[in-house]
FIMI-300260 format. One record per residue (C-alpha): x, y, z; residue number from 1; residue in three letters. Coordinates in steps of 0.05 Angstrom, whole numbers. Layout:
<atom <X,Y,Z>,NUM,'ALA'>;
...
//
This chain:
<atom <-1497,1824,3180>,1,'UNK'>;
<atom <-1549,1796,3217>,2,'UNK'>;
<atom <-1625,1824,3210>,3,'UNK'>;
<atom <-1646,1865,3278>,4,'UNK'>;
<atom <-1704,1811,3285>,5,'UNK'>;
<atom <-1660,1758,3278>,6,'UNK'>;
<atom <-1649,1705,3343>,7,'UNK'>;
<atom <-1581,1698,3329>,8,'UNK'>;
<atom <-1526,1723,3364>,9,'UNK'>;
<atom <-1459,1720,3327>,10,'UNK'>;
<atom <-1393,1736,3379>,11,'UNK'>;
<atom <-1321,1743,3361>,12,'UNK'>;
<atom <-1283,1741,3427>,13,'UNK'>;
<atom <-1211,1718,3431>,14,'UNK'>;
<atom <-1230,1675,3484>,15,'UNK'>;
<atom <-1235,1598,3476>,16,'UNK'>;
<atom <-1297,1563,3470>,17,'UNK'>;
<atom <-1303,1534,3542>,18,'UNK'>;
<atom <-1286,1611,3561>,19,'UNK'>;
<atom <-1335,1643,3522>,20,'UNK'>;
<atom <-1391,1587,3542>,21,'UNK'>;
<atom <-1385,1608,3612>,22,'UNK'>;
<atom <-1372,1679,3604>,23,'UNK'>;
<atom <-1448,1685,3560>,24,'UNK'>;
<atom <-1470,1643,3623>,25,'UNK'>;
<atom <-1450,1696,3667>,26,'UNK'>;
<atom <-1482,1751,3619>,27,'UNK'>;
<atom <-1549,1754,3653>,28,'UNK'>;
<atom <-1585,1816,3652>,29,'UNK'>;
<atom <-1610,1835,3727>,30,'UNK'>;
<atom <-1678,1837,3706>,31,'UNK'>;
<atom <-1674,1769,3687>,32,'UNK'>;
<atom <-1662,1747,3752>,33,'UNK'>;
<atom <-1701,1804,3796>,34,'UNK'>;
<atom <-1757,1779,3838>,35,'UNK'>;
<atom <-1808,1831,3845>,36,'UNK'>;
<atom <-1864,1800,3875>,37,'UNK'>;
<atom <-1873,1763,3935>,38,'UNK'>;
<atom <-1812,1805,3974>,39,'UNK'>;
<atom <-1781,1779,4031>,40,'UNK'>;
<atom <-1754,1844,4070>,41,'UNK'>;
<atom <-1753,1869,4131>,42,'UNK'>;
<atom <-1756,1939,4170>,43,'UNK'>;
<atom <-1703,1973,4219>,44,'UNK'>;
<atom <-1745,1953,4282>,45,'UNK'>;
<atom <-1762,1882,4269>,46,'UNK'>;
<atom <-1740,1835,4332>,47,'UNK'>;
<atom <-1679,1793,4309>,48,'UNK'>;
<atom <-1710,1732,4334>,49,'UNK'>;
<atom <-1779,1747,4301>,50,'UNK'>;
<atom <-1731,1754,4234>,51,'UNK'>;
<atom <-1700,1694,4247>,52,'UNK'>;
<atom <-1770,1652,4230>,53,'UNK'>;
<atom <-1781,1682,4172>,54,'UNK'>;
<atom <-1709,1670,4147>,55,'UNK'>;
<atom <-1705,1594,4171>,56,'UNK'>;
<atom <-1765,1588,4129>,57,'UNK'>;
<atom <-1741,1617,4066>,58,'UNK'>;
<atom <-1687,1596,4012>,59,'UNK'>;
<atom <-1646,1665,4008>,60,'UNK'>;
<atom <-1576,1682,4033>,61,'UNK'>;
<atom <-1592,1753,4039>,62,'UNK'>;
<atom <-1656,1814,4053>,63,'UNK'>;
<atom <-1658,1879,4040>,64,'UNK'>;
<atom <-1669,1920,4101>,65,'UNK'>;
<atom <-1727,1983,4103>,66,'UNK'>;
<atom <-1722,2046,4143>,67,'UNK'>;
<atom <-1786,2090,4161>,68,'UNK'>;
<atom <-1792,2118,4092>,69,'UNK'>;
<atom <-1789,2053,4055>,70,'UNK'>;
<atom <-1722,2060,4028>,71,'UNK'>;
<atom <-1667,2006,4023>,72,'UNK'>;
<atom <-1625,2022,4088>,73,'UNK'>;
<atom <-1573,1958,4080>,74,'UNK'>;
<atom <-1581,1882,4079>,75,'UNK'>;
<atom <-1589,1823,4125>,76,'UNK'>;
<atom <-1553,1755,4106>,77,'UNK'>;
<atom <-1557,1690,4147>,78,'UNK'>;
<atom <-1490,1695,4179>,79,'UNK'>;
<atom <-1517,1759,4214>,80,'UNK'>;
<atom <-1571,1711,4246>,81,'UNK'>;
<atom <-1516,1663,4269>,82,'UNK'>;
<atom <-1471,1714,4308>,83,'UNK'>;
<atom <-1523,1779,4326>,84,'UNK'>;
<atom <-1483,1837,4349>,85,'UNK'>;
<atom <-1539,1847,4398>,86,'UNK'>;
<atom <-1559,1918,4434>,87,'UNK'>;
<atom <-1528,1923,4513>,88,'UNK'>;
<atom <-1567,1976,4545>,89,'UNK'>;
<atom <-1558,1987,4624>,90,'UNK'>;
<atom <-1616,2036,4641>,91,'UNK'>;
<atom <-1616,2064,4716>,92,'UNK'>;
<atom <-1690,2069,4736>,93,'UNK'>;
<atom <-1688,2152,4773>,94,'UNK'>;
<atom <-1648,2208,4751>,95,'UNK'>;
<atom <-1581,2237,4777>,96,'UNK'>;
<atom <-1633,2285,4823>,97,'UNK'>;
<atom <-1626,2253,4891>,98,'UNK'>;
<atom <-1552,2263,4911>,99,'UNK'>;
<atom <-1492,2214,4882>,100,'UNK'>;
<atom <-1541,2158,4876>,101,'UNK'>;
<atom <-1543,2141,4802>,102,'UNK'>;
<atom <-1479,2182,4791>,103,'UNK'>;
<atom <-1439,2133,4836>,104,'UNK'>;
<atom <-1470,2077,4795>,105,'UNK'>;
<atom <-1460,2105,4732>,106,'UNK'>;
<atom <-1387,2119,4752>,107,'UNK'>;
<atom <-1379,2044,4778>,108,'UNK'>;
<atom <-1407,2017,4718>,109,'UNK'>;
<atom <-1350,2058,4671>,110,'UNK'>;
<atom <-1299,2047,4718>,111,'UNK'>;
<atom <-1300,1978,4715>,112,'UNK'>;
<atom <-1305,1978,4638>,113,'UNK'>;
<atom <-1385,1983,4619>,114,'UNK'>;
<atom <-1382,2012,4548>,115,'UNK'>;
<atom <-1460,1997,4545>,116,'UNK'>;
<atom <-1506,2057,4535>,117,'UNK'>;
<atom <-1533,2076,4603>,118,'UNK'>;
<atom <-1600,2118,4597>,119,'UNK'>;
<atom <-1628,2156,4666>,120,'UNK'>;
<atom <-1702,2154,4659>,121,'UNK'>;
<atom <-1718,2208,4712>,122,'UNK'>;
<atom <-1709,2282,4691>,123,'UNK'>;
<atom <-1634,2303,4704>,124,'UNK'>;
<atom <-1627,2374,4732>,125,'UNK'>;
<atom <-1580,2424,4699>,126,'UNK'>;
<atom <-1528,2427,4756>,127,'UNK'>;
<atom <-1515,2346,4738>,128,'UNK'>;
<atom <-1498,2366,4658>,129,'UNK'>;
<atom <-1422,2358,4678>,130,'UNK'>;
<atom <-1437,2281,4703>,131,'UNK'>;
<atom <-1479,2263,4644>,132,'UNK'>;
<atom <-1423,2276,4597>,133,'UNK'>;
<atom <-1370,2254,4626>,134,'UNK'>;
<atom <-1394,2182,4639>,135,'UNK'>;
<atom <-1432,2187,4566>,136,'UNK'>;
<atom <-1507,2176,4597>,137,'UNK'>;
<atom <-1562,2186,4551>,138,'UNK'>;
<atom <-1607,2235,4588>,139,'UNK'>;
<atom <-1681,2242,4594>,140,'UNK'>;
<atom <-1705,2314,4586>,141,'UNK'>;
<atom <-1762,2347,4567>,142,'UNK'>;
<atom <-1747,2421,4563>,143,'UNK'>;
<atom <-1702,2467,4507>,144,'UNK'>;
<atom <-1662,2493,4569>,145,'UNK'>;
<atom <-1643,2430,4599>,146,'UNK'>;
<atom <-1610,2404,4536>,147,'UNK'>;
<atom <-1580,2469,4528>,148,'UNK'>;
<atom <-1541,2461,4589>,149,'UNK'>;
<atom <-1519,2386,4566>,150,'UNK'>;
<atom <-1503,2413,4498>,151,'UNK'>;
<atom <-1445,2469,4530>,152,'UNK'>;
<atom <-1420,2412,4578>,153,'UNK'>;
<atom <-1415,2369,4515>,154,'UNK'>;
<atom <-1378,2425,4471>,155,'UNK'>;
<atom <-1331,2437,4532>,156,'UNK'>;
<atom <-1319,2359,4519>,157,'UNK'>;
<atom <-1323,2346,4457>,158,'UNK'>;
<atom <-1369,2300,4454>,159,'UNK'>;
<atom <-1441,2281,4429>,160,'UNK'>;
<atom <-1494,2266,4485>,161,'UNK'>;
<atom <-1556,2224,4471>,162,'UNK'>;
<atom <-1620,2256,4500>,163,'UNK'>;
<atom <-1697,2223,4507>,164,'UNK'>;
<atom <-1753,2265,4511>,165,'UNK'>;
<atom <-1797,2243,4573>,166,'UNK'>;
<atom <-1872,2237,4547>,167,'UNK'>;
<atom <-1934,2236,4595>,168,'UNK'>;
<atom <-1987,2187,4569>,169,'UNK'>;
<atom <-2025,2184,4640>,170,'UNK'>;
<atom <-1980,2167,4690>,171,'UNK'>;
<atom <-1969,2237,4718>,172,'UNK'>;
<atom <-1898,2247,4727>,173,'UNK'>;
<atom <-1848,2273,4677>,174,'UNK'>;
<atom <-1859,2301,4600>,175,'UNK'>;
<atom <-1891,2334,4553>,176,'UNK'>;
<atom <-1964,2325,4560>,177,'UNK'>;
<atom <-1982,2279,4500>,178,'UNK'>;
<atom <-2030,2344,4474>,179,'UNK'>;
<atom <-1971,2384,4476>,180,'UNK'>;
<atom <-1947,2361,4410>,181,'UNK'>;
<atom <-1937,2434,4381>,182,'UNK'>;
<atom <-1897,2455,4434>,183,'UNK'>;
<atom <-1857,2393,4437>,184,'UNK'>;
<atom <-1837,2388,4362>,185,'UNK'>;
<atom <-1821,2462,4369>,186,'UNK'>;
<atom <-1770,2453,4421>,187,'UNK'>;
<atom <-1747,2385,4393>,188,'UNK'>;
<atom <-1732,2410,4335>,189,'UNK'>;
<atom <-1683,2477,4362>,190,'UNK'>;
<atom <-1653,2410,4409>,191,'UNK'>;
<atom <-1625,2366,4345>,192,'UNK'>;
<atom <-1596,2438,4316>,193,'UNK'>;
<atom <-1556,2430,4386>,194,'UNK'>;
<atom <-1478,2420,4377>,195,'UNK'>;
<atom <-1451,2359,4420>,196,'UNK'>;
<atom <-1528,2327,4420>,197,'UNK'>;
<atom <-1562,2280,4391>,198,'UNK'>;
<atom <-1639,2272,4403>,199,'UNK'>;
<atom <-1648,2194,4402>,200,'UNK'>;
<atom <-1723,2182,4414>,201,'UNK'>;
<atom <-1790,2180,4463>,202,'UNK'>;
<atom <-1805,2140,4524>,203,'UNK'>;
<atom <-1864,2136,4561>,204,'UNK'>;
<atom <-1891,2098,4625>,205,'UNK'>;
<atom <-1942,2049,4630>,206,'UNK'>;
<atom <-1987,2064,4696>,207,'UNK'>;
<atom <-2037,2012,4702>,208,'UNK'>;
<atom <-2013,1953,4655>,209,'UNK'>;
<atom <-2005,1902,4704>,210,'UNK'>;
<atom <-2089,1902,4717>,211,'UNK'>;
<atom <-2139,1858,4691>,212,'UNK'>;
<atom <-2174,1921,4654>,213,'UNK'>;
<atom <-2125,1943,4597>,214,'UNK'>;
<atom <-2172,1992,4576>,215,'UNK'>;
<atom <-2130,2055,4607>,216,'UNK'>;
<atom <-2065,2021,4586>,217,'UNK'>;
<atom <-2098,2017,4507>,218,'UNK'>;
<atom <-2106,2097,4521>,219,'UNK'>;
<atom <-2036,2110,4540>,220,'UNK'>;
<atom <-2016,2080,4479>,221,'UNK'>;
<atom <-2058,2117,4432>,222,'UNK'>;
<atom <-2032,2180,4461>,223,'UNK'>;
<atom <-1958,2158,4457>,224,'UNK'>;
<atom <-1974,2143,4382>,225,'UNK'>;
<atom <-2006,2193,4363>,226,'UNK'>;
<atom <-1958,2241,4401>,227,'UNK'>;
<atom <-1904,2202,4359>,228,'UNK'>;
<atom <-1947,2217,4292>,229,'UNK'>;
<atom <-1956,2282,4310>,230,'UNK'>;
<atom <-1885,2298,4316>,231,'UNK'>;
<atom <-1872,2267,4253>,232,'UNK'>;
<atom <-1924,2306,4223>,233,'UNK'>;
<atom <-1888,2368,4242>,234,'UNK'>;
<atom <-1834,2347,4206>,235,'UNK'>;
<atom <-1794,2328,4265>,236,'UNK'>;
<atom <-1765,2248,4258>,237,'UNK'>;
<atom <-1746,2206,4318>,238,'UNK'>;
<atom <-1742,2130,4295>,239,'UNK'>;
<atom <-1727,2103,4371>,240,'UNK'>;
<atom <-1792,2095,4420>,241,'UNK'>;
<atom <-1789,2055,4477>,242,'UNK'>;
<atom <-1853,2041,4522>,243,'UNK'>;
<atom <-1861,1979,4548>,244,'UNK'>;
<atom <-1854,1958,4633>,245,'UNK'>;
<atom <-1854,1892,4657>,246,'UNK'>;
<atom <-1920,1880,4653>,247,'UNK'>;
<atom <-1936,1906,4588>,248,'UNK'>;
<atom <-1877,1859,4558>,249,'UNK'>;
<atom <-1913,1804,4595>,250,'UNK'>;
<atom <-1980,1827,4558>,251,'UNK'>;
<atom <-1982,1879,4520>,252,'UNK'>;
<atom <-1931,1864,4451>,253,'UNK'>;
<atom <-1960,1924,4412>,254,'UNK'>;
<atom <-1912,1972,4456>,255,'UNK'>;
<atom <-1848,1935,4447>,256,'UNK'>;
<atom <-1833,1994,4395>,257,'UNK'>;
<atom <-1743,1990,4398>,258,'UNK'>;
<atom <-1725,1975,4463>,259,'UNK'>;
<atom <-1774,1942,4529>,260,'UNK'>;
<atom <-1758,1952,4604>,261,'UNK'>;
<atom <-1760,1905,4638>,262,'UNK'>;
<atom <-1758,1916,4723>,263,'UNK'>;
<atom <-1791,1869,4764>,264,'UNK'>;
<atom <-1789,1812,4727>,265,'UNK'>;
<atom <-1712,1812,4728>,266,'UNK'>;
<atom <-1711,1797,4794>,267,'UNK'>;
<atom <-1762,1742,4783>,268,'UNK'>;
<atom <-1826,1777,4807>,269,'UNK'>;
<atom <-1889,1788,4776>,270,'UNK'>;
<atom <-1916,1860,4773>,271,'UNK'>;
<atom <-1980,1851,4811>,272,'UNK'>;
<atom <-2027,1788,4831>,273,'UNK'>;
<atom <-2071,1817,4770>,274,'UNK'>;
<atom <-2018,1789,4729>,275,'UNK'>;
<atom <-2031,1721,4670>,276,'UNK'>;
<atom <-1973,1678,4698>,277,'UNK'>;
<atom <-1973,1632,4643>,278,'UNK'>;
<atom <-1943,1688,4597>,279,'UNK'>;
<atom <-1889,1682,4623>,280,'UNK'>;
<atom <-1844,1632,4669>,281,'UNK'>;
<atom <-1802,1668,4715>,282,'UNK'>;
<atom <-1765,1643,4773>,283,'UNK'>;
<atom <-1743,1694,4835>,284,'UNK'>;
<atom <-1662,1700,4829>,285,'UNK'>;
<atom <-1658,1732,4899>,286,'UNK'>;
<atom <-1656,1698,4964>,287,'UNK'>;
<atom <-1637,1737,5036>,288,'UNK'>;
<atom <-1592,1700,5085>,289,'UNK'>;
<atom <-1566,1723,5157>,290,'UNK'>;
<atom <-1532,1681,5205>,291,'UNK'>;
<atom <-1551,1672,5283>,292,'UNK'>;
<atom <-1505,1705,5329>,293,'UNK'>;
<atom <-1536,1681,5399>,294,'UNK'>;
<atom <-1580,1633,5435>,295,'UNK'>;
<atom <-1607,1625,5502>,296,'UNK'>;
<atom <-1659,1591,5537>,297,'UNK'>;
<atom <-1706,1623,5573>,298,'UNK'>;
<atom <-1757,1613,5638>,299,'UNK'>;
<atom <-1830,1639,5633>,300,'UNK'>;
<atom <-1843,1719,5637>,301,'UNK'>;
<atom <-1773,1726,5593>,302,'UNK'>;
<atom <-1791,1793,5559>,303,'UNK'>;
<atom <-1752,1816,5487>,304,'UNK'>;
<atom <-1724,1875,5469>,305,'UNK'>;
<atom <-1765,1948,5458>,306,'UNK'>;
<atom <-1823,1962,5494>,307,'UNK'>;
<atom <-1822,1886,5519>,308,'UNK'>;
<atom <-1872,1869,5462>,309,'UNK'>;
<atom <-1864,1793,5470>,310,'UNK'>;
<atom <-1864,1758,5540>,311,'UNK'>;
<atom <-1843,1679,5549>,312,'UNK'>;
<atom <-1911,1643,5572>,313,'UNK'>;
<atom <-1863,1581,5576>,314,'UNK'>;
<atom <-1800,1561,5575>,315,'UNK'>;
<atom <-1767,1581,5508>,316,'UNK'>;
<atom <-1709,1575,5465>,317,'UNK'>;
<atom <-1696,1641,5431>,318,'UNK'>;
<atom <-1645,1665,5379>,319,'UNK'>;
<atom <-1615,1726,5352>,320,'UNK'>;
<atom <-1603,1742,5281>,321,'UNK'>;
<atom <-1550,1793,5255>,322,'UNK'>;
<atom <-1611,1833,5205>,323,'UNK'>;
<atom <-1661,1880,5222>,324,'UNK'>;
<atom <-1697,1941,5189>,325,'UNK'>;
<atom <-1637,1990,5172>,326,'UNK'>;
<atom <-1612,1932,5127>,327,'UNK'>;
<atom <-1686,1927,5091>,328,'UNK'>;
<atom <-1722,1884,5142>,329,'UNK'>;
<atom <-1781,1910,5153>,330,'UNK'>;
<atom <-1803,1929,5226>,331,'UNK'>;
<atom <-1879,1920,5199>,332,'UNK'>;
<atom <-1861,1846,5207>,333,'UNK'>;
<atom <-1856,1846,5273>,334,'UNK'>;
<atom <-1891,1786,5314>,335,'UNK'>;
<atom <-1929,1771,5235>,336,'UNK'>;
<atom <-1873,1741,5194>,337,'UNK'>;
<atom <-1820,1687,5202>,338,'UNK'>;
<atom <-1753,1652,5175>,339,'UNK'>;
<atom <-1732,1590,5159>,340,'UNK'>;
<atom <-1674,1552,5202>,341,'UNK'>;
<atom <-1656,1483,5188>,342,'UNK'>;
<atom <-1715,1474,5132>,343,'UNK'>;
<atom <-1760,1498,5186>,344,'UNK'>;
<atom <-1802,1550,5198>,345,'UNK'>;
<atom <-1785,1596,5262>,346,'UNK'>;
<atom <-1836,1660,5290>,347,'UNK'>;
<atom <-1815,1726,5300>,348,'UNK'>;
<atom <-1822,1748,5366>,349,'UNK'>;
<atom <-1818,1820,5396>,350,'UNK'>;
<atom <-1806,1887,5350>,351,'UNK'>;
<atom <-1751,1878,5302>,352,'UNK'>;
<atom <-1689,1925,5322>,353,'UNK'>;
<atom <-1645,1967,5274>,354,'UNK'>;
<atom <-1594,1917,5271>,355,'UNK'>;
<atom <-1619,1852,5298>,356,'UNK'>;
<atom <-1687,1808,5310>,357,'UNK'>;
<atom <-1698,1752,5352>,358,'UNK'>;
<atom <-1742,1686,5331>,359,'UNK'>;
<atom <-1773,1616,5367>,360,'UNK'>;
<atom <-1732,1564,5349>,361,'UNK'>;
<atom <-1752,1522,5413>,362,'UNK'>;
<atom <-1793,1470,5361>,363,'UNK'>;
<atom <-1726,1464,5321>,364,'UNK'>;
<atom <-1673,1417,5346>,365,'UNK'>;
<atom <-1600,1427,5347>,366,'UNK'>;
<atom <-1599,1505,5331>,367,'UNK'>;
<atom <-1528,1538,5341>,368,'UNK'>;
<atom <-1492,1606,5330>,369,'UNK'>;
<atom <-1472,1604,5266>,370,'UNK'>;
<atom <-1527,1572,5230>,371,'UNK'>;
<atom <-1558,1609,5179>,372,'UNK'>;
<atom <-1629,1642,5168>,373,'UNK'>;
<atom <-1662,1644,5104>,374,'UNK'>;
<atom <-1706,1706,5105>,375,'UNK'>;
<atom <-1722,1708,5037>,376,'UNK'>;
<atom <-1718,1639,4989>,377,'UNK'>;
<atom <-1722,1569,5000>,378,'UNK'>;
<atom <-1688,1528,5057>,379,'UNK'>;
<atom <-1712,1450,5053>,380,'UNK'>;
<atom <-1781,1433,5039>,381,'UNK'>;
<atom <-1803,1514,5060>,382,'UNK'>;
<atom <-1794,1569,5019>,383,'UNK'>;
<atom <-1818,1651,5027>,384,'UNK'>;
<atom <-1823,1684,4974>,385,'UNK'>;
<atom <-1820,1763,4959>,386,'UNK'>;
<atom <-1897,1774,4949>,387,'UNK'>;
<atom <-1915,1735,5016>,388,'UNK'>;
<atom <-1867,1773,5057>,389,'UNK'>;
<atom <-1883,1845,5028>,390,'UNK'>;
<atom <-1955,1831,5032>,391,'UNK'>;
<atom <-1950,1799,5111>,392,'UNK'>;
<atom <-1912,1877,5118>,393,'UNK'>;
<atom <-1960,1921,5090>,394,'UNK'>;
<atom <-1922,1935,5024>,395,'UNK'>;
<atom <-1912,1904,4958>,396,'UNK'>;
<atom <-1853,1857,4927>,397,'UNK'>;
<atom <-1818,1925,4895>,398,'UNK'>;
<atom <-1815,1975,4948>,399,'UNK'>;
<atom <-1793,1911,4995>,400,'UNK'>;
<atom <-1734,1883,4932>,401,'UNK'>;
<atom <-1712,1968,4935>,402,'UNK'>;
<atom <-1704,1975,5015>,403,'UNK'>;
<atom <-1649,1925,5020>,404,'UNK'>;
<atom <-1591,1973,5036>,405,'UNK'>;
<atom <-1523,1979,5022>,406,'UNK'>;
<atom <-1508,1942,5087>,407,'UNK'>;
<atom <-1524,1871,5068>,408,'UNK'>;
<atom <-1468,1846,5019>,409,'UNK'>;
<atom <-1483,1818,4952>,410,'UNK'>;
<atom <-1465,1753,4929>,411,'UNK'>;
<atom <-1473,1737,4853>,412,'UNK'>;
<atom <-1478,1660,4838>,413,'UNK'>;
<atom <-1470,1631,4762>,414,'UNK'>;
<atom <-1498,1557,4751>,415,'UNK'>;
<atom <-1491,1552,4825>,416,'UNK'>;
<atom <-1416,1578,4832>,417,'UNK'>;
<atom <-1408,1646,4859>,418,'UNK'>;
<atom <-1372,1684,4821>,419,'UNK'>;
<atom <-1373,1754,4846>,420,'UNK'>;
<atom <-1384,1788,4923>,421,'UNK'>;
<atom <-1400,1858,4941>,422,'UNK'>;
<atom <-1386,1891,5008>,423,'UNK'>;
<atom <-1409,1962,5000>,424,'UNK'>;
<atom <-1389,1987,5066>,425,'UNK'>;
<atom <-1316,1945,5079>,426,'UNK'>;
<atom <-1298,1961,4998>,427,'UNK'>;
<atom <-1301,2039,5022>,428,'UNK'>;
<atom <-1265,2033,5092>,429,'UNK'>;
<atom <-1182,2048,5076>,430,'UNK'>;
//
C-alpha cells in the first residue's frame, strides 16, 4: 500500500506494457487540456466570411458556437468553412396586395423548383392567406388578426408559415411604430402561441441612407434597436433582424443584423449620386436593345408622327425602332435623349409612340432594317447608362429599371453565353 501523498502510481492491468503505456497516455483528465482563457468562439450571427479570418489565423480544428444568451449552441470546424451550406433567400420587394403580381412570381419561382425561402416585404392582406401558404412565403405582418388568418390557412394545410413583423423606424409606411413596443410585444407574443406559425423576426426600412448626412439614418437605427431591446425586455425573443438597403450595405455595416437587401445595386446601380463609389465596385448587368424596322429618306418640311413635333429643316435619313413607352421607354425623352447605332450616337426626333420611336441616323453610314439599337448599355466606343437616361427623363435609375414591362423579352447571359430567354407574352399565347 502506497501512502495517499505518495507520487507513485502502482497499476495492475492485464494489458502489455506497450498497451498500458499508451492507454495512461490517453488517460488525460479534461482539465488538463481545457483552455479557458483567451477563447476563440463565435456567435449565431457572425458573417461566415468574417469567421473565416479569424479561423485561418488560428491553430484549432474546431469553435464552439454562442446563441443570444451565451450558451454553447453547437460547434464550427474548418471543413464547415470549406463547403458553407450558405442561406438562399429570394425576397419579392411589395406584397401580394396589387392583383397576381407577386403571387404569379411566387408561383413561377415554385413551379420551376425554388425551394428558397421567399419573404414579401409589403403587408399581405387577409384575402391572400390561402397564397401565402400554399407557395410557403414568409409573410410580413404587423397586426394579431392578420396572422390569425395565416395561422387557419396554415392548420387547413398543415403546415408552419414564417411571419416578419413590419417595424416603422421613420420611413412612414408599414409597422408598428418603434414607440409602440408594448403593444407590439403584446400581440407578438399571442402570434408565436399561433398553431401552423412561426414568428421569425423584425425588418425595417432605411429612408434616407443613401445621403451624405447619416444623421437620420443613425436615428432609424436606434429606434429599430431599441424597439428590438424592448421586445426582448418584455420577454418576447426574436433572434432574426434584418435592416439594411443597398445603400446602407454600401455604408452603413452596423445594420447588417442576419440578413441585408440588397436592390439597386443588383442590377449594378448606385442608390443615389450622394453615394461613396469607392465602397463598392459595381458594374450595370442590364443593357436594352431593339432592332430598326424601317428607313426612309426624307426632303425638307418631312414632319414625324403625333402632333408633328419634329419637322425636316433638311434632307434627312430617319429610322424607326420597334420600342416605345408601353414597353418602359419613356415618352419624357422625347426630342432630349438618344441611342446608339453602329457605335454611334443617333437623336431622338418627334414624341415617342406607344410602340415605336423614330431617330437621325443621317450622320451614320450604312444603317439598315435589321440593325440593332442599344438604348440602354454600351455599343462601341459610346455607352448610356441607367442614371443618364432616367435623369435626361425626369426620373431616377429605379423607377426607370421597374417600368420595363412584360413586353420586352429577357435574355440572361452567363460569361457571355446566354443561357436562358424569357418571352412573357408568346410563353402565355396557346
Amino acid at each position: 500500500m502506497l501512502p495517499w501523498h505518495s507520487s507513485t502510481c502502482l497499476i495492475v492491468t492485464p494489458c502489455d506494457a506497450y498497451r498500458a503505456a499508451r492507454m495512461i497516455y490517453q488517460a488525460i483528465p479534461v482539465s488538463r487540456i481545457a483552455q479557458t482563457e483567451d477563447l476563440v468562439y463565435f456567435h449565431l450571427n457572425d458573417f461566415i466570411d468574417d469567421v473565416r479570418e479569424t479561423v485561418l489565423q488560428s491553430r484549432y480544428r474546431s469553435y464552439p458556437i454562442i446563441d443570444h444568451r451565451d450558451r454553447v449552441a453547437g460547434t464550427l470546424s474548418r471543413y464547415h468553412l470549406l463547403r458553407p451550406k450558405r442561406k438562399r433567400v429570394v425576397l419579392v420587394d411589395d406584397s401580394i396586395v396589387r392583383g397576381t403580381t407577386s403571387a404569379h412570381i411566387v408561383s413561377l419561382l415554385r413551379e420551376a423548383g425554388a425551394t428558397e425561402e421567399i419573404i414579401c416585404l409589403g403587408l399581405t392582406p387577409d384575402m391572400y392567406a390561402d397564397i401565402i401558404v400554399k407557395y410557403d412565403i414568409t409573410a410580413v405582418t404587423m397586426s394579431e388578426s392578420n396572422v390569425k388568418a395565416i395561422s387557419d390557412e396554415a392548420v387547413k394545410a398543415g403546415k408552419t408559415i414564417n411571419v416578419l413583423i413590419a417595424v416603422d423606424t421613420g420611413m412612414g409606411r408599414i409597422g408598428y411604430q418603434a414607440e409602440e413596443v408594448d403593444l407590439a410585444a403584446k400581440e407578438i407574443a399571442a402570434m408565436q402561441k399561433m398553431p401552423g406559425i412561426s414568428v421569425k423576426g423584425i425588418f425595417s426600412h432605411m429612408s434616407s441612407a443613401d445621403c451624405i448626412d447619416k444623421a437620420y439614418a443613425a436615428f432609424q437605427e436606434m429606434r429599430f434597436n431599441n424597439f428590438y431591446e424592448g421586445l426582448k425586455a418584455r420577454g418576447v425573443e426574436l433572434e432574426f433582424r434584418t435592416f439594411a438597403n443597398s445603400a446602407s450595405i454600401m455604408e452603413i455595416p452596423s445594420v447588417y443584423h442576419n440578413a441585408v437587401r440588397p436592390g439597386i445595386i443588383l442590377y449594378g446601380c448606385y442608390p443615389s449620386d450622394e453615394m461613396r463609389r469607392e465602397e463598392l465596385d459595381i458594374k450595370p448587368v442590364m443593357s436594352i436593345k431593339a432592332s430598326i424596322v424601317h428607313v426612309k429618306e426624307v426632303g425638307p418640311g418631312f414632319s414625324v408622327v403625333y402632333g408633328r413635333r419634329y419637322v425636316s429643316q433638311k434632307p434627312a435619313k430617319i429610322a424607326t425602332i420597334a420600342l416605345g413607352y408601353a414597353d418602359g421607354y419613356r415618352r419624357g425623352l422625347t426630342d432630349k435623349g438618344h441611342v446608339l447605332i453602329r457605335g454611334s450616337k443617333a437623336p431622338i426626333i418627334g414624341r415617342i409612340c406607344m410602340d415605336q420611336m423614330m431617330v437621325d441616323v443621317t450622320d451614320i453610314p450604312g444603317v439598315l432594317v435589321g440593325d440593332t439599337v442599344t438604348l440602354v448599355g454600351t455599343d462601341g466606343p459610346e455607352t448610356i447608362t441607367v442614371e443618364r437616361i432616367a435623369q435626361v427623363a425626369g426620373t431616377f435609375n429605379y423607377e426607370f429599371i421597374c417600368g420595363i414591362s412584360r413586353r420586352v423579352p429577357r435574355f440572361y447571359y452567363r460569361q457571355g453565353r446566354l443561357v436562358k430567354e424569357v418571352h412573357y407574352l408568346l410563353d402565355n399565347i396557346g
